[in-house]
C-alpha atoms as an extended CHARMM CRD file, in Angstrom:
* protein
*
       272  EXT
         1         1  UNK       CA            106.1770000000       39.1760000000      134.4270000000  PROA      1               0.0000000000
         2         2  UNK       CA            105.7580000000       41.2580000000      130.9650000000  PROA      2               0.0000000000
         3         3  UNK       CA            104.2570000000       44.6980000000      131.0950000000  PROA      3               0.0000000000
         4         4  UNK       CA            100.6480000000       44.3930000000      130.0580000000  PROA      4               0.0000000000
         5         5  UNK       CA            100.6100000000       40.5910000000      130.7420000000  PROA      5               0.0000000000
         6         6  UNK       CA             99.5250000000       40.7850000000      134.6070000000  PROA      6               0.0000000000
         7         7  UNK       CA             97.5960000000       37.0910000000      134.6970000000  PROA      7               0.0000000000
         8         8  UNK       CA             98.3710000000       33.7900000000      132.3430000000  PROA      8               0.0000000000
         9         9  UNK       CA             96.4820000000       33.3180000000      130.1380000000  PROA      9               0.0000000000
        10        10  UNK       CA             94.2980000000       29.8260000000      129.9780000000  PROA      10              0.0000000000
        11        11  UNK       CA             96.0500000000       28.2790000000      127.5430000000  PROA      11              0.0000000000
        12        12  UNK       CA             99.3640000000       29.0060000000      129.8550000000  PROA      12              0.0000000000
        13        13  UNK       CA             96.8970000000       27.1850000000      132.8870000000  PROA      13              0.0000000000
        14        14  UNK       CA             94.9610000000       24.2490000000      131.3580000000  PROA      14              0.0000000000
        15        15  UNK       CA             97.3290000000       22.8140000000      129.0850000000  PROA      15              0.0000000000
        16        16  UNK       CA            100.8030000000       19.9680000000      129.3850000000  PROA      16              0.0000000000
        17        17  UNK       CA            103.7380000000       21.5470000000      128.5420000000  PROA      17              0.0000000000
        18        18  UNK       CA            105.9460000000       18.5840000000      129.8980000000  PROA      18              0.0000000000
        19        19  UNK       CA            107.7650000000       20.5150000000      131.9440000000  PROA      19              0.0000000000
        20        20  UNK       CA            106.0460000000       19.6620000000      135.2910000000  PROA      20              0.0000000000
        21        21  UNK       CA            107.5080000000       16.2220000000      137.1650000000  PROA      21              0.0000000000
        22        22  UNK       CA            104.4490000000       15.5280000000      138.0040000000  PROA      22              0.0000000000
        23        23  UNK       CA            100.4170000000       16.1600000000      137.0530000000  PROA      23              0.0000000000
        24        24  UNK       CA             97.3650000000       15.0870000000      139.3170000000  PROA      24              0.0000000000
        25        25  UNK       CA             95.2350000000       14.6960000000      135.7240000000  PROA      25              0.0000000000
        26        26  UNK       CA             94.9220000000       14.3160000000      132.3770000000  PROA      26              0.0000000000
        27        27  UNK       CA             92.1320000000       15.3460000000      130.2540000000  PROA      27              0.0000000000
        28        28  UNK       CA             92.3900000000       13.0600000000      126.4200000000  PROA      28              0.0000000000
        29        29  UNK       CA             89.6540000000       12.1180000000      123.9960000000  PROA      29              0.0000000000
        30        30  UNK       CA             89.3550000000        8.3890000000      125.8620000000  PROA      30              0.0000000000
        31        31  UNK       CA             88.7920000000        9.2580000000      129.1630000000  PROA      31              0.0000000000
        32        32  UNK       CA             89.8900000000       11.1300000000      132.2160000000  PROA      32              0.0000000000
        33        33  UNK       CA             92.7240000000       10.2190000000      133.9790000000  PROA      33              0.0000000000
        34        34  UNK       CA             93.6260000000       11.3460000000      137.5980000000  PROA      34              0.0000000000
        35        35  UNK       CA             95.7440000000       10.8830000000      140.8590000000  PROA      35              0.0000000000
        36        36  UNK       CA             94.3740000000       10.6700000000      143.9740000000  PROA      36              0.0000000000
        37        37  UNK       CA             94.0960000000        9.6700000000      147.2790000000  PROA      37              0.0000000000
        38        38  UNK       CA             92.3980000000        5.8440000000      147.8360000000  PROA      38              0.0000000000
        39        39  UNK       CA             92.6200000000        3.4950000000      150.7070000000  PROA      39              0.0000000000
        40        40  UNK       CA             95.5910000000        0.7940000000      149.9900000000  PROA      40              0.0000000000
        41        41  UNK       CA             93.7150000000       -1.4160000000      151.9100000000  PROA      41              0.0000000000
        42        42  UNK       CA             90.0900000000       -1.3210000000      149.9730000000  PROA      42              0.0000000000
        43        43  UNK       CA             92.1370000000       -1.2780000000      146.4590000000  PROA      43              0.0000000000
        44        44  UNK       CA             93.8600000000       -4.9300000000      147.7450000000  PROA      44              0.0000000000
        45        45  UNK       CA             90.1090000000       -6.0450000000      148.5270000000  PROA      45              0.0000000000
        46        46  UNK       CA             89.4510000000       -5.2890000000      144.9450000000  PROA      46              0.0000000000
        47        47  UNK       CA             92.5200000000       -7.6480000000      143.8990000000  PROA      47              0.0000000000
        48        48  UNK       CA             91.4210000000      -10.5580000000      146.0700000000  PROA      48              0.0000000000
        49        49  UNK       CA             88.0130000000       -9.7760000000      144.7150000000  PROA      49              0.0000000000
        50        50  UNK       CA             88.6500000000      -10.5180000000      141.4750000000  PROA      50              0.0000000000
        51        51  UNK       CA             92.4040000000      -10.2410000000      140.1230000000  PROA      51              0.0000000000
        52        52  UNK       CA             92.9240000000       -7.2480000000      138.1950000000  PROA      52              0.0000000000
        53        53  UNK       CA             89.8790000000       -4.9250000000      139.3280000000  PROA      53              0.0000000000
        54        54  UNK       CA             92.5710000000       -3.3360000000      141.8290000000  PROA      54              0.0000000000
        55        55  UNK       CA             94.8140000000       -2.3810000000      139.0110000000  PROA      55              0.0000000000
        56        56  UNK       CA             91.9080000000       -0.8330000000      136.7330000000  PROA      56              0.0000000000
        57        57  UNK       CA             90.9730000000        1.3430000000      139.8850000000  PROA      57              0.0000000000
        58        58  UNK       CA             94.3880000000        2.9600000000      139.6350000000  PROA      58              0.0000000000
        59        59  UNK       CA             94.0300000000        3.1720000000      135.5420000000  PROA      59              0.0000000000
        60        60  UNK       CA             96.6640000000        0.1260000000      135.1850000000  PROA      60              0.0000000000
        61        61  UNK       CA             94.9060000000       -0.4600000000      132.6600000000  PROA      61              0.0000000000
        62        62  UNK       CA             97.7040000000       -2.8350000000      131.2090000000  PROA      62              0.0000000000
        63        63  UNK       CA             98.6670000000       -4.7890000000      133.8780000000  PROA      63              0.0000000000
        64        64  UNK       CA             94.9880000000       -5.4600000000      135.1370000000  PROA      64              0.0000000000
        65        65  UNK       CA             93.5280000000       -6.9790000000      131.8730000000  PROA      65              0.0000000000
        66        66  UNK       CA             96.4850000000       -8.9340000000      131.7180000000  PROA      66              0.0000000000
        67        67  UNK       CA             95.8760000000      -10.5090000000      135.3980000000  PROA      67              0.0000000000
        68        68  UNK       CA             91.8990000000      -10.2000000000      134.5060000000  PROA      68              0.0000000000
        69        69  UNK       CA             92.6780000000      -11.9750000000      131.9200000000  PROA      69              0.0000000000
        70        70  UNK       CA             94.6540000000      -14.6690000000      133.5730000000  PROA      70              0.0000000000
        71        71  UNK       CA             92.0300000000      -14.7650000000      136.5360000000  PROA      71              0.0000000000
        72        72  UNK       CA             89.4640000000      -16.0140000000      133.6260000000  PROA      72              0.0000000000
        73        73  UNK       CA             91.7630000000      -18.7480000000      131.7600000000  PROA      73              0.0000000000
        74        74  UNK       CA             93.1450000000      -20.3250000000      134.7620000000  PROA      74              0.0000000000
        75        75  UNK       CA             89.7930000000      -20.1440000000      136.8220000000  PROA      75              0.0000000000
        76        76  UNK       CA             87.6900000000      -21.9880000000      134.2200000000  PROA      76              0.0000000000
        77        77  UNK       CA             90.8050000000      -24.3080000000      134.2280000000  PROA      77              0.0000000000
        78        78  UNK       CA             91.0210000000      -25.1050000000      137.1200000000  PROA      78              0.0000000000
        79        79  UNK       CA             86.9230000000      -25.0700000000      137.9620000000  PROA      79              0.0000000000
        80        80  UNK       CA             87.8020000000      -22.5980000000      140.9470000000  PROA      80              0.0000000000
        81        81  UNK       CA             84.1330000000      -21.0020000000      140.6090000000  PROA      81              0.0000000000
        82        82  UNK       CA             82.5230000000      -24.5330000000      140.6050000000  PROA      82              0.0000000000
        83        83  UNK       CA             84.3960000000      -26.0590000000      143.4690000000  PROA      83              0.0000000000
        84        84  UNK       CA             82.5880000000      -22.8000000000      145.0310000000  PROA      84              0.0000000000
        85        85  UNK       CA             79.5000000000      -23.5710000000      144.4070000000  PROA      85              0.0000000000
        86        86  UNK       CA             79.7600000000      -26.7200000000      145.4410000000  PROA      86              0.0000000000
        87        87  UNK       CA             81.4770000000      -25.6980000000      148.7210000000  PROA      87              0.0000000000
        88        88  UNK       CA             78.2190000000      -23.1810000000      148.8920000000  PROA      88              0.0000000000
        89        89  UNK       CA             75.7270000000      -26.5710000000      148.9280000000  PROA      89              0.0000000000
        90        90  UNK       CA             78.0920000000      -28.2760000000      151.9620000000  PROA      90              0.0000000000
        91        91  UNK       CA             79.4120000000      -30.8460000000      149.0620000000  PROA      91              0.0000000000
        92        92  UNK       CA             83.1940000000      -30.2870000000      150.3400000000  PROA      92              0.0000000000
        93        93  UNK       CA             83.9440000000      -33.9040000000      148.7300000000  PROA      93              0.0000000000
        94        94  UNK       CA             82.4630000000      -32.8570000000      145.4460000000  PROA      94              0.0000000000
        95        95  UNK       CA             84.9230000000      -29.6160000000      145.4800000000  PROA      95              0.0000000000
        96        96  UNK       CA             87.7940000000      -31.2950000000      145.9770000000  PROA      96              0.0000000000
        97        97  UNK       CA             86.8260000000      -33.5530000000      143.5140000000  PROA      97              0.0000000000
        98        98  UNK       CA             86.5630000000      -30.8750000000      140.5460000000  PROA      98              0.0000000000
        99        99  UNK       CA             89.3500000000      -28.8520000000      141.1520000000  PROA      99              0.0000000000
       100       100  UNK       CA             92.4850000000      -29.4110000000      139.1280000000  PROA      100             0.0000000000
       101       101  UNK       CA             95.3220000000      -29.0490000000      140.5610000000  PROA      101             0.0000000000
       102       102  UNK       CA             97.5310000000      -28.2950000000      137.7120000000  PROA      102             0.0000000000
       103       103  UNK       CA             95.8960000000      -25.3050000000      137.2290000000  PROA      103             0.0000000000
       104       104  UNK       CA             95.3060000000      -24.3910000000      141.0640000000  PROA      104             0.0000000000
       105       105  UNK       CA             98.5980000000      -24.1460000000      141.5520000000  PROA      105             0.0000000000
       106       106  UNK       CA             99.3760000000      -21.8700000000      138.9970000000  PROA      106             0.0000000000
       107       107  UNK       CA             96.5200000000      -19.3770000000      139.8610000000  PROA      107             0.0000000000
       108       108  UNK       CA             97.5210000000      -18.9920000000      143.5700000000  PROA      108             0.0000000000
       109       109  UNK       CA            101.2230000000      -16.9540000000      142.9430000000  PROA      109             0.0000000000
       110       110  UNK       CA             99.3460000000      -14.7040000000      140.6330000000  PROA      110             0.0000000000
       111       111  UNK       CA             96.2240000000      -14.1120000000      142.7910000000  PROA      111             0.0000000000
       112       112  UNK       CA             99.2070000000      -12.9820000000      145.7480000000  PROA      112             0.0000000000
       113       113  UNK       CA            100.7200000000      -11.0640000000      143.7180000000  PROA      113             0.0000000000
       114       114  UNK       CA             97.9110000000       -9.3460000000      142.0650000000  PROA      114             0.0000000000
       115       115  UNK       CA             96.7080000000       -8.1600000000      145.7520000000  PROA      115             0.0000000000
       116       116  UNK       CA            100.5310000000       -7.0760000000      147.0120000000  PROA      116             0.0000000000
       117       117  UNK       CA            101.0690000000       -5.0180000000      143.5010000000  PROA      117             0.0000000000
       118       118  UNK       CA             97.9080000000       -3.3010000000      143.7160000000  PROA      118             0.0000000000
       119       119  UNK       CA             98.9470000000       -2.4570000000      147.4270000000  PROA      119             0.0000000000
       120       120  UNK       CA            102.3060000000       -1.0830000000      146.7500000000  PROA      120             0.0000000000
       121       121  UNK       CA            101.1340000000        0.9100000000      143.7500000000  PROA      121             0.0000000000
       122       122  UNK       CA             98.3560000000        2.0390000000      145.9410000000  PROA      122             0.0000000000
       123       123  UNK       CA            100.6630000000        3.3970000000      148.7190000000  PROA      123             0.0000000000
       124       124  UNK       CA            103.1660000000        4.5470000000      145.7530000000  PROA      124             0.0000000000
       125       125  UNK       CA            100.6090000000        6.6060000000      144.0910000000  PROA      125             0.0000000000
       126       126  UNK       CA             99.4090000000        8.1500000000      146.9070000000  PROA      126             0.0000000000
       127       127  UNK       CA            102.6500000000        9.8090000000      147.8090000000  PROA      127             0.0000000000
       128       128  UNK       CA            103.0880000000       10.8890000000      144.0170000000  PROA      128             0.0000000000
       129       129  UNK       CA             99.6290000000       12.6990000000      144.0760000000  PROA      129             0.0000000000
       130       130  UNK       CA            100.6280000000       14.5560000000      147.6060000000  PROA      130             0.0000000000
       131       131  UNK       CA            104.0680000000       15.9590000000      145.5290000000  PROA      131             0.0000000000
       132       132  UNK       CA            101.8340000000       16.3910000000      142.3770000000  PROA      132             0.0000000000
       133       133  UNK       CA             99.4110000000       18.7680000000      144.2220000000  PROA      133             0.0000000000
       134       134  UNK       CA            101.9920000000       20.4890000000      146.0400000000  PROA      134             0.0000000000
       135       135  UNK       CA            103.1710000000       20.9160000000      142.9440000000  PROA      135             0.0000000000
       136       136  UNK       CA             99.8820000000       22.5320000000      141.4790000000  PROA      136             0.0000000000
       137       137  UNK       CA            101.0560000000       22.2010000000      137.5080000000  PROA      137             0.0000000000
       138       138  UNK       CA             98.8950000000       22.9390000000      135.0720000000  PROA      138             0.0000000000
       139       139  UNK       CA             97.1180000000       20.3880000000      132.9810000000  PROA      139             0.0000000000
       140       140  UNK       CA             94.4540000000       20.0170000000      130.0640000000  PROA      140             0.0000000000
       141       141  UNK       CA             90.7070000000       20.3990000000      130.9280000000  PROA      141             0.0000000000
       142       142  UNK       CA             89.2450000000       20.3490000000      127.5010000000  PROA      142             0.0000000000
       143       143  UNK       CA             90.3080000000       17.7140000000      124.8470000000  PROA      143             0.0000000000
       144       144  UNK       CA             88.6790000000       17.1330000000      121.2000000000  PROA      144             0.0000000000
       145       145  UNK       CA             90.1920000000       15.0730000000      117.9390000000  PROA      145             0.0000000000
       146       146  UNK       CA             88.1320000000       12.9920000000      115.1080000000  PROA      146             0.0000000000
       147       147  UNK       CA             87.9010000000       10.6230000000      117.5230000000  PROA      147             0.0000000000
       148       148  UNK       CA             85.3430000000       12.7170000000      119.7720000000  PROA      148             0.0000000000
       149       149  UNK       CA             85.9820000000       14.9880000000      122.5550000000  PROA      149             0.0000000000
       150       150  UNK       CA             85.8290000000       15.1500000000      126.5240000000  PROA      150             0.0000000000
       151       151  UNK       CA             85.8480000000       17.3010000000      128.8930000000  PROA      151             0.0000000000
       152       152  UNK       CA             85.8200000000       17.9620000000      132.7600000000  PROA      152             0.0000000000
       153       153  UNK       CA             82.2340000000       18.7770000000      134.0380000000  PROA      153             0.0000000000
       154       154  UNK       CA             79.9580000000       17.4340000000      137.0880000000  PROA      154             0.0000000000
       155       155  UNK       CA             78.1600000000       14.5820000000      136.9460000000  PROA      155             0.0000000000
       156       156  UNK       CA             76.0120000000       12.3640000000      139.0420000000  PROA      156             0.0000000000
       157       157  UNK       CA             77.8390000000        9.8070000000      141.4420000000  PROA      157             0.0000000000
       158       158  UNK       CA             73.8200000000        8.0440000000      141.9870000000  PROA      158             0.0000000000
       159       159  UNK       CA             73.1470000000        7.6800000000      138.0080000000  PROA      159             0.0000000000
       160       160  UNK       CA             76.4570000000        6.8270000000      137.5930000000  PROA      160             0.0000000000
       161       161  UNK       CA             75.6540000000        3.4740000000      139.8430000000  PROA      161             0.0000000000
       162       162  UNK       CA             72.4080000000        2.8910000000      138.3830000000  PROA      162             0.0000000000
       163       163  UNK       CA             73.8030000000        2.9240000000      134.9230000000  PROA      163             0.0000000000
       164       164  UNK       CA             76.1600000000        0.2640000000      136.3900000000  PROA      164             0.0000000000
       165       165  UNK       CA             73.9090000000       -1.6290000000      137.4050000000  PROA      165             0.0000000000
       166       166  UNK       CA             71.6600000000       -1.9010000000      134.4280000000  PROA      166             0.0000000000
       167       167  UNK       CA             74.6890000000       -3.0240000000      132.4170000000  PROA      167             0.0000000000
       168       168  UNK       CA             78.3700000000       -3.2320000000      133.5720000000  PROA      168             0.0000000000
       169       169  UNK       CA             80.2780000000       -0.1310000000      131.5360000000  PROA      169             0.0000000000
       170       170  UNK       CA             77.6290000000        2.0600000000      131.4030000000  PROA      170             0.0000000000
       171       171  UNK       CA             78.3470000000        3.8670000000      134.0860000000  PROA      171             0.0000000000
       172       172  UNK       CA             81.8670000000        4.2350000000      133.1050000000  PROA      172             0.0000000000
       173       173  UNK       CA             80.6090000000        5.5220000000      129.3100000000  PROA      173             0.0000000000
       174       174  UNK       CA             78.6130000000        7.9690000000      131.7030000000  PROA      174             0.0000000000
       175       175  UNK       CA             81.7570000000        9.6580000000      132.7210000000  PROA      175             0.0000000000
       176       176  UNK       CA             83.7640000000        8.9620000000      129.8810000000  PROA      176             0.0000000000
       177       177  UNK       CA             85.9390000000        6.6510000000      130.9170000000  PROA      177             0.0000000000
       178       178  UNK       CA             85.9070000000        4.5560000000      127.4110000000  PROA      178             0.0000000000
       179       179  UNK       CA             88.5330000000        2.1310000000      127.4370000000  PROA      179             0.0000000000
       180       180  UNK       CA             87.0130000000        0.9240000000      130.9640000000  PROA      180             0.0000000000
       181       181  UNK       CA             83.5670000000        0.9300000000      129.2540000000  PROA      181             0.0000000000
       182       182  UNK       CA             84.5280000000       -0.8090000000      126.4000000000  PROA      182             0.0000000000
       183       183  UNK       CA             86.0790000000       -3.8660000000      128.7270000000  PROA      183             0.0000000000
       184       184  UNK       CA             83.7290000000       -3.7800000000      130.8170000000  PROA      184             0.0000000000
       185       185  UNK       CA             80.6740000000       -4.4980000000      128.4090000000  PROA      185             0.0000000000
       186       186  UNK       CA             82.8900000000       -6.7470000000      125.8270000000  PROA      186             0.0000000000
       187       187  UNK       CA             83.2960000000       -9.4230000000      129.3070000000  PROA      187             0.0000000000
       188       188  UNK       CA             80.1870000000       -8.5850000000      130.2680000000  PROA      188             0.0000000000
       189       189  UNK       CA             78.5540000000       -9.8930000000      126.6600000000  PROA      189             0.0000000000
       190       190  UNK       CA             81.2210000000      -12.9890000000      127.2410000000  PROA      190             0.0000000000
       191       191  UNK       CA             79.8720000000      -13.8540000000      130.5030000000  PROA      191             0.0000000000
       192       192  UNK       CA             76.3630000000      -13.7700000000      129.2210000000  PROA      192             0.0000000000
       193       193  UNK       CA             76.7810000000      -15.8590000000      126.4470000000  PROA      193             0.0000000000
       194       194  UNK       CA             78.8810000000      -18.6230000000      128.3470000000  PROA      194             0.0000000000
       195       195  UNK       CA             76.3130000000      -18.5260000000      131.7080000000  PROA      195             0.0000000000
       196       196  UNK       CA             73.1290000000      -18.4340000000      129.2620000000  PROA      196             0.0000000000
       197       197  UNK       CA             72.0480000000      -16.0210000000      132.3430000000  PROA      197             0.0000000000
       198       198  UNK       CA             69.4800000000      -14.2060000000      129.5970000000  PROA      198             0.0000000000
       199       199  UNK       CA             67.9690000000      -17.7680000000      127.9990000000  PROA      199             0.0000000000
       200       200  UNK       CA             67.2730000000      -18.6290000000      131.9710000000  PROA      200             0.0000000000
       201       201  UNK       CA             65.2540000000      -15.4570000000      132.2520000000  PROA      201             0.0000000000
       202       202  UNK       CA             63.5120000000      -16.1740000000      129.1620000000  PROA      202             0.0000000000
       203       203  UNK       CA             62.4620000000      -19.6200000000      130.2680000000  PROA      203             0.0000000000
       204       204  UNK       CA             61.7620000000      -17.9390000000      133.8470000000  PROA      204             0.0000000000
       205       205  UNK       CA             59.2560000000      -16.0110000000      132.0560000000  PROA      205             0.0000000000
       206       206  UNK       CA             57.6990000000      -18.7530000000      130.5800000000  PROA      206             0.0000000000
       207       207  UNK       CA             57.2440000000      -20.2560000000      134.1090000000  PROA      207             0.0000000000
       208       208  UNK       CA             59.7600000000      -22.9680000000      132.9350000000  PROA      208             0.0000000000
       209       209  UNK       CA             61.4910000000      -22.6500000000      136.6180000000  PROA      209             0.0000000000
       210       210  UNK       CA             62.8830000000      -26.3830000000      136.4790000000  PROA      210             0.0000000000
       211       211  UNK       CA             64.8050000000      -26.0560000000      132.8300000000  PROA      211             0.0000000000
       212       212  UNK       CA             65.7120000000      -22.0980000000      133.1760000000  PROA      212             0.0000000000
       213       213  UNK       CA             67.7830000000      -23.7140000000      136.2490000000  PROA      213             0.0000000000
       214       214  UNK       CA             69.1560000000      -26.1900000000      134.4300000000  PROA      214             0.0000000000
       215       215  UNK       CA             70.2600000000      -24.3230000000      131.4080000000  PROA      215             0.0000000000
       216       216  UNK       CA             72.3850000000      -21.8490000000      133.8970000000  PROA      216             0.0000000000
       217       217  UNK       CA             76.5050000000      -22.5290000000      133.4820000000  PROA      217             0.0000000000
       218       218  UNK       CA             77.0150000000      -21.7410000000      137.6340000000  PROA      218             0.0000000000
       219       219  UNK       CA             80.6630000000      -21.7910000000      136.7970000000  PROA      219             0.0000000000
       220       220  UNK       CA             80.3900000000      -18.7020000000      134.6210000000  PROA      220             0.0000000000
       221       221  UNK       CA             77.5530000000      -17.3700000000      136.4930000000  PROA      221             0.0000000000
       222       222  UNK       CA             79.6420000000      -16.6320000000      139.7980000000  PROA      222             0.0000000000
       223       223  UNK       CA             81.4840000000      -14.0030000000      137.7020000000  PROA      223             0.0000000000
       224       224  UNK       CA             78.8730000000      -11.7580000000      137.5010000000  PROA      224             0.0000000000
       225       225  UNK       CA             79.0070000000      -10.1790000000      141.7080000000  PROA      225             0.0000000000
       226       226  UNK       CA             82.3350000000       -9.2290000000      141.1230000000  PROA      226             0.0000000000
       227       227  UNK       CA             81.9110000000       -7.1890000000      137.6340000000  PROA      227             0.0000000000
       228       228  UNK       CA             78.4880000000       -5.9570000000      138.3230000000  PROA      228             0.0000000000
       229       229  UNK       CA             79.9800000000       -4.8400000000      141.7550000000  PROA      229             0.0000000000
       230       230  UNK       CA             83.4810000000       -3.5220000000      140.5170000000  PROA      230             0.0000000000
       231       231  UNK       CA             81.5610000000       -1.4020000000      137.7800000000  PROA      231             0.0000000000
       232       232  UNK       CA             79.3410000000        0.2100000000      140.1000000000  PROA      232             0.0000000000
       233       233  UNK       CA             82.0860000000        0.7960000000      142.9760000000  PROA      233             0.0000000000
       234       234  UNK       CA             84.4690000000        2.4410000000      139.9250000000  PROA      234             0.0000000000
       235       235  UNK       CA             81.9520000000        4.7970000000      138.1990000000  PROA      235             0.0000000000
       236       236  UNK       CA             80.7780000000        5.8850000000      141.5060000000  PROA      236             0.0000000000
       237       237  UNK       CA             84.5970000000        6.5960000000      142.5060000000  PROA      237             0.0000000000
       238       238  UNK       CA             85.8190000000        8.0170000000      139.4410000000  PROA      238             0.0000000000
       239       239  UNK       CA             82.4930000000       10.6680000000      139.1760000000  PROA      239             0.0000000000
       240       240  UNK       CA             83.3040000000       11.8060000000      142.4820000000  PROA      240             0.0000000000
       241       241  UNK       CA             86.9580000000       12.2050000000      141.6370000000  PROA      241             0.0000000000
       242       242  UNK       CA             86.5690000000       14.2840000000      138.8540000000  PROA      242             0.0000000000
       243       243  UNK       CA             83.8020000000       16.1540000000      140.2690000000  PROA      243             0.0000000000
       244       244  UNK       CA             86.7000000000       17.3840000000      142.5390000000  PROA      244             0.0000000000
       245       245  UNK       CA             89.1440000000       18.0760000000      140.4020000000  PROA      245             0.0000000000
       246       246  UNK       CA             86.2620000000       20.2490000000      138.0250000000  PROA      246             0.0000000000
       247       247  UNK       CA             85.6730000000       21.9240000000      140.9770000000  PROA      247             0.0000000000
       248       248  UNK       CA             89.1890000000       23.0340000000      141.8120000000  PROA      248             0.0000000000
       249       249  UNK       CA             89.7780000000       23.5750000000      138.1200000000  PROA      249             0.0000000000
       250       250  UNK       CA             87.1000000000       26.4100000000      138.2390000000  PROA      250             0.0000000000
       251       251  UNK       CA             88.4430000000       27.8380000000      141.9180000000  PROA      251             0.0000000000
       252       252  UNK       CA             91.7350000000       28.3810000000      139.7320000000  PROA      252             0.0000000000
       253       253  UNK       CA             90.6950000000       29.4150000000      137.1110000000  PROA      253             0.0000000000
       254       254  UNK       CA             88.4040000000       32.0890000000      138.9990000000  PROA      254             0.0000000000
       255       255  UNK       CA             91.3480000000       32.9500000000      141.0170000000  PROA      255             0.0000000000
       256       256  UNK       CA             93.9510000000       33.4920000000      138.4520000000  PROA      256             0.0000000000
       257       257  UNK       CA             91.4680000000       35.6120000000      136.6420000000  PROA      257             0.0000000000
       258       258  UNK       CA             89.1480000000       37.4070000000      138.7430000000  PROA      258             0.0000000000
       259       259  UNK       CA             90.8540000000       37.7890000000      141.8040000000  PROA      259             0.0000000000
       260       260  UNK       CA             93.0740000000       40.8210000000      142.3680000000  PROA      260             0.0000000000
       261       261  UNK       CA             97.0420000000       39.7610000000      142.8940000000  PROA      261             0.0000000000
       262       262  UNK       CA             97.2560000000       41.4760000000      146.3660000000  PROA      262             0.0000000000
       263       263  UNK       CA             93.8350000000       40.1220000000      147.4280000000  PROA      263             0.0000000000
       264       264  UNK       CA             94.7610000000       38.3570000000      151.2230000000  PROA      264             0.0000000000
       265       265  UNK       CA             92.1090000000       38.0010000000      153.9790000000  PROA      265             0.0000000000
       266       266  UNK       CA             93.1570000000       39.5980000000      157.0490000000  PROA      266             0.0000000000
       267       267  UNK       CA             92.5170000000       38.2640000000      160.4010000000  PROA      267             0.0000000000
       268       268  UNK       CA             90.0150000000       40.5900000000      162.5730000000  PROA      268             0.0000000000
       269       269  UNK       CA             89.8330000000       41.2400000000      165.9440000000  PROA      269             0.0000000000
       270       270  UNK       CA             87.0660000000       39.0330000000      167.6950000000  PROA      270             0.0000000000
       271       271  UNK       CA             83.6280000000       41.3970000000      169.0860000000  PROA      271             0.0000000000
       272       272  UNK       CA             82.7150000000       40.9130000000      172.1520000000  PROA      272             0.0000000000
C-alpha cells in the first residue's frame, strides 16, 4: 500500500472495475439488481403460478416476458382460464368442451419447462451469490445519467405491498425497480381493458349488480390473483433485499474508513 494512502478511497470501494468474477449487485439508473439467496422451491411455485413470474424474481427479465408472454397467447388460445372457471362451477363437461386442444398441447412443454428453468437457475444462482460474497468485490452504490438516477437507501417492505396492491408496479416504482414497473402496469392496463373489471365496478356502483356481472370477461379476469399477487410478493422481496445489502454497504464503508487497521476484538476471560 502507498505511503500516505492507508485506506481506499470510495471510489476504489463502490464502483465496477470488471475485474471481479463475480458481484452480489449492481446499482444503474433502471433499477437495482442483486444476488441472493431464495428458496428454489417457492421461485418454481412462482413458475407454475403463472409462467414467467419465476424468472422476473431472479431479474430474467428476458426469458420471463418471453414465457409471460407465451403464457398469455396460448392461454386465451386455448381458453385454459375459462375451462377453469367452469371447472370452479362443477361444469366438468362444459370444460372439456371449451378447451382446444391444439393449443393445450402446446402450452403444457412450456409451462414444464418454465417451472424446471426457474429451479435450476434458482439453485445455480444461489451458489454464484455464496462465491460472490466470499468474494466481497466492490460494486456501484450511487448511479445518475439524463435518464434519472438511483441509489441504495432503506425503504419500507409494508408500503411497498400496499403500493402493490393499489396498482400492480407501484410497488416496484417504489423501489426503483423500473423495467419491472413498467411491465407490470402496461399488462396490468391490458388486463383491465380486456376483463372490463373497472366498467363492472362502475355499474356495481350504480346498483346494476345483474349487468356489471355480465359485462365481466372471466377469462381475462382470472389473470388478475396471479399479477396482483406476484407484484406484491416481488416488491416486498426485493425492498428487503436491498435493505440488506444498504445496510452492509454502510458496515463497509464505516469499516474501511473509520475503523483502525489493527482494530480485533479480543476474547476475555469469563467473571465469575
Amino acid at each position: 500500500m502507498e505511503e500516505g494512502r492507508l485506506r481506499p478511497s470510495s471510489m476504489d470501494i463502490y464502483s465496477n472495475d470488471n475485474t471481479a468474477r463475480r458481484y452480489i449487485a449492481h446499482v444503474s439508473i433502471f433499477g437495482t439488481s442483486q444476488i441472493h439467496l431464495r428458496n428454489p422451491y417457492i421461485i418454481a411455485w412462482w413458475s407454475a403460478a403463472f409462467p414467467g413470474f419465476g424468472h422476473l424474481l431472479l431479474a430474467k427479465y428476458h426469458r420471463g416476458y418471453i414465457l409471460f408472454i407465451w403464457e398469455i397467447i396460448v392461454n386465451i388460445n386455448a381458453h385454459v382460464n375459462l375451462a377453469m372457471v367452469y371447472s370452479f362451477q362443477g361444469n366438468i363437461f362444459m370444460a372439456k368442451e371449451v378447451l382446444d386442444t391444439r393449443w393445450l398441447l402446446m402450452y403444457i412443454p412450456v409451462y414444464l419447462f418454465a417451472i424446471w428453468d426457474s429451479y435450476r437457475s434458482t439453485v445455480d444462482l444461489n451458489t454464484i451469490y455464496i462465491l460472490a460474497d466470499h468474494e466481497d468485490h466492490r460494486f456501484n452504490t450511487f448511479s445518475i445519467g439524463a435518464f434519472g438516477m438511483n441509489y441504495l437507501d432503506k425503504r419500507s417492505p409494508v408500503f411497498a405491498i400496499i403500493w402493490s396492491l393499489f396498482a400492480p408496479g407501484l410497488g416496484q416504482l417504489y423501489v426503483h425497480r423500473t423495467i419491472t414497473a413498467f411491465f407490470l402496469i402496461f399488462w396490468n392496463v391490458i388486463f383491465l381493458y380486456f376483463s372490463h373489471a373497472l366498467e363492472a365496478v362502475s355499474l356495481l356502483f350504480l346498483g346494476e349488480i345483474q349487468e356489471s356481472t355480465s359485462v365481466i370477461n372471466s377469462e381475462w379476469l382470472l389473470f388478475f390473483p396471479s399479477i396482483y399477487g406476484f407484484a406484491a410478493y416481488d416488491s416486498y422481496v426485493n425492498t428487503v433485499e436491498n435493505n440488506k445489502l444498504y445496510e452492509k454497504t454502510q458496515r463497509k464503508y464505516l469499516k474501511d474508513h473509520y475503523q483502525a487497521p489493527g482494530f480485533q476484538i479480543l476474547k476475555g476471560q469469563k467473571v465469575k
